[in-house]
N, C-alpha and C positions, 0 to 999 in steps of 0.2 A: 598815313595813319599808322600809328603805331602799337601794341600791345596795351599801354597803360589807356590810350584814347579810346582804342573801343570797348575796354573793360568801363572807363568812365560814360562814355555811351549808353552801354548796354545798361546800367545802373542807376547813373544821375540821371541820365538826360531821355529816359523811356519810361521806367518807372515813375519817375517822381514827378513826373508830368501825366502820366495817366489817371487824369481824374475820375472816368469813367471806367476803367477797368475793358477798354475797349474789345473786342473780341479779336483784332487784329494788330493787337499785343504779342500772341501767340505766335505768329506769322513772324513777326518783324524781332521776336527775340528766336527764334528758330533759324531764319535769317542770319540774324548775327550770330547764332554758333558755329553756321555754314562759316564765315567770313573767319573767323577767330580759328576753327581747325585750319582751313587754306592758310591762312598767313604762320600760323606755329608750322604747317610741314612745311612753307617756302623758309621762313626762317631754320628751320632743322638743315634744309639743304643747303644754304649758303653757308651755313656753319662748317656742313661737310666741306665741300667743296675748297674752303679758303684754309680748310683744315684746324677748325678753332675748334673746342670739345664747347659743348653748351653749358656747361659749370661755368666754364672761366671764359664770359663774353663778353667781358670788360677790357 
């Protein structure tokens, strides 16, 4: 999974599917903050690492 997938996750595909405003909405988008910080610090680190600056990740 990538950066753009769980942004489109977190947006299309929770929201716009909760029809009832479910209470465990909250949970499961709290969740995927937890998931979105881990993967920006493992992404920060491989950057380190292989020495590429996060500007220029192209």
């Amino acid at each position: 999974m990538n950066e753009a997938e769980l942004r489109d996750l977190k947006i299309g595909k929770i929201y716009k599917r909760d029809f009832f405003q479910c209470e465990l909405q909250k949970n499961t988008m709290n969740y995927l903050e937890g998931c979105n910080k881990d993967f920006e610090e493992f992404t920060s680190k491989v950057y380190r690492i292989e020495g590429i600056s996060e500007e220029n990740k192209e």
